[in-house]
C-alpha positions as CSV (number, residue, x, y, z in Angstrom):
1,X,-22.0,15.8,7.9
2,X,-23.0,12.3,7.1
3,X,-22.6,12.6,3.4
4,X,-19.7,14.2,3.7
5,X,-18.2,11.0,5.5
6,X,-19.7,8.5,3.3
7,X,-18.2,10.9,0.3
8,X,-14.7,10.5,2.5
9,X,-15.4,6.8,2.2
10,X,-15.9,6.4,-1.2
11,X,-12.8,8.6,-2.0
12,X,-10.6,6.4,-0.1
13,X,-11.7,3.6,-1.7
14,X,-11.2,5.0,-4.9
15,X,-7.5,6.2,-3.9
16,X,-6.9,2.8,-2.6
17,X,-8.0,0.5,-5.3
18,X,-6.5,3.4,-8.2
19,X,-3.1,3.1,-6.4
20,X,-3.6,-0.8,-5.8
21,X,-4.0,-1.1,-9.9
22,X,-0.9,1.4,-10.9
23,X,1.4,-1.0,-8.6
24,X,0.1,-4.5,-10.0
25,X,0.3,-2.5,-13.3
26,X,3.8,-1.8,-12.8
27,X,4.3,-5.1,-11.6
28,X,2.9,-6.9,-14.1
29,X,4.3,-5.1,-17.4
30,X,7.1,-4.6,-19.4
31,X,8.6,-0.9,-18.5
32,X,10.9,0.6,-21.0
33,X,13.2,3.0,-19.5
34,X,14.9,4.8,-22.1
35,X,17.8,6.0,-20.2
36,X,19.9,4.0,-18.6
37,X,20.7,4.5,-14.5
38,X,22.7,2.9,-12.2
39,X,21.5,3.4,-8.9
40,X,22.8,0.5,-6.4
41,X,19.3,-1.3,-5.3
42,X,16.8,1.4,-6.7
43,X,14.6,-1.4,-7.6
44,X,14.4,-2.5,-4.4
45,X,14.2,1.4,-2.5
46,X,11.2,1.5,-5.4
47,X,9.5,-1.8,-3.4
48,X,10.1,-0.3,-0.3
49,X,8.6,2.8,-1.3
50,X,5.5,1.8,-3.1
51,X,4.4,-0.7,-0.2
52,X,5.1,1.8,2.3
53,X,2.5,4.3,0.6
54,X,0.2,1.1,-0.2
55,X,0.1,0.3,3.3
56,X,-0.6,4.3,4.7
57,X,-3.3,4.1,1.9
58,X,-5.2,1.2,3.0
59,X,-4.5,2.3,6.4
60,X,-6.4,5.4,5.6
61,X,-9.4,3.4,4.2
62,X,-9.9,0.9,6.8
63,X,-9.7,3.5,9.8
64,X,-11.6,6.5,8.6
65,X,-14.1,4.3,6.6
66,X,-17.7,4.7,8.1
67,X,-18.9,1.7,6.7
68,X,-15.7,-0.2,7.9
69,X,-15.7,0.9,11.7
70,X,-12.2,-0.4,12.2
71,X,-10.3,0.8,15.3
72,X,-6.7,1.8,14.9
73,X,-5.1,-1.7,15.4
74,X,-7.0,-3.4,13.4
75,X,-6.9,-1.1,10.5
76,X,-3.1,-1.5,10.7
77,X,-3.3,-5.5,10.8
78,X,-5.5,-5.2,8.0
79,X,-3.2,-3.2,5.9
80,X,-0.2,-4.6,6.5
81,X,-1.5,-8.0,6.1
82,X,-2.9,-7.0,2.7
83,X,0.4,-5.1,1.5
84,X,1.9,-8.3,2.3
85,X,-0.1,-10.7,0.4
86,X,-0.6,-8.8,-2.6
87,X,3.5,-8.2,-2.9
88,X,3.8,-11.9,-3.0
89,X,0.6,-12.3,-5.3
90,X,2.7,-9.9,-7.4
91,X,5.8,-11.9,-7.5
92,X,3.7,-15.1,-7.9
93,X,2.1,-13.7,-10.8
94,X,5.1,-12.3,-12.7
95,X,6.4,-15.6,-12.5
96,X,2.5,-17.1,-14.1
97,X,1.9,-14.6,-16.5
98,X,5.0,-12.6,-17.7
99,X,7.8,-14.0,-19.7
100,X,10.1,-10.7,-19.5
101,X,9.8,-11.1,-15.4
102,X,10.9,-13.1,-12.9
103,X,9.7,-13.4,-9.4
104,X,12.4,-12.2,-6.7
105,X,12.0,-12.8,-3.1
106,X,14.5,-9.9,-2.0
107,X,11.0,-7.5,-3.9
108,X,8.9,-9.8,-1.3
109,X,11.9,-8.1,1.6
110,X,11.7,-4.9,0.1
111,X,8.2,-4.7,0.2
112,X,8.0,-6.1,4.2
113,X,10.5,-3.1,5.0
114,X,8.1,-0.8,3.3
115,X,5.0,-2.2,5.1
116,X,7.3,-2.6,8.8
117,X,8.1,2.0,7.8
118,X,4.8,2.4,7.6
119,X,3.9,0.5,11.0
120,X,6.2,3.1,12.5
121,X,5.5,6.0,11.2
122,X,1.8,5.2,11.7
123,X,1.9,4.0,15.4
124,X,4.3,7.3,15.8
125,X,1.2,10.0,14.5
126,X,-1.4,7.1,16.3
127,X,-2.8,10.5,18.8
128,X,-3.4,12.2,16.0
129,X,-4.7,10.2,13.8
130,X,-7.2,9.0,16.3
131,X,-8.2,13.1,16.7
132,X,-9.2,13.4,13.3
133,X,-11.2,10.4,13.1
134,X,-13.2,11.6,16.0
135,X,-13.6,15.1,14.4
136,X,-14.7,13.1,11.5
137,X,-17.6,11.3,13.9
């Protein structure tokens, strides 16, 4: 059972950092988008999305991590505090090292309302969550 955990572990870390890398790579560089759609704010539902699965992610790594030992609140802190910095590390950067983007503080919002979904949902499946990690103990 105890390598089974500590494979759990290192999957989640791999998930985390792997999905941490596609969104400062999408952050970082130049998209083409061949076809051209107007959907009012989809750049901004995309924010809210992706830091709304970047939070559950980390989430997922902090609290069921064995070598972590984080209880539930603290996982979520950690997360969330992390989803927020790194969306404004993001901005900051586009600003430093791009010259086809521009730092926008309504992405910073998007991102927040992304992070504050995945609170919710979160503290909402909190009993069962809890379950699992002490079937996983």
């Amino acid at each position: 059972m105890r390598i089974k955990t500590l494979l759990a572990h290192r999957y989640l870390l791999v998930l985390a950092i792997a999905y941490t890398s596609l969104i400062a790579w999408l952050s970082l560089a130049r998209i083409f988008i061949p076809v051209d759609i107007k959907v009012i704010a989809s750049d901004k539902i995309g924010h809210l999305l992706a830091y709304f699965v970047f939070t559950i992610v980390w989430f997922l790594f902090f609290f069921y991590s064995v070598k972590q030992r984080k209880n539930f609140l603290q996982s979520l802190i950690r997360a969330s505090v992390f989803g927020f910095l790194f969306g404004v590390l993001m901005e900051m950067l586009q600003a430093l090292l791009t010259s086809y983007r521009s730092p926008d503080w309504y992405d910073v919002l998007a991102n927040s309302g992304g992070i504050i979904f995945a609170i919710i949902l979160l503290k909402v499946l909190k009993n069962k969550l809890v379950s699992v990690k002490g079937l996983l103990t």
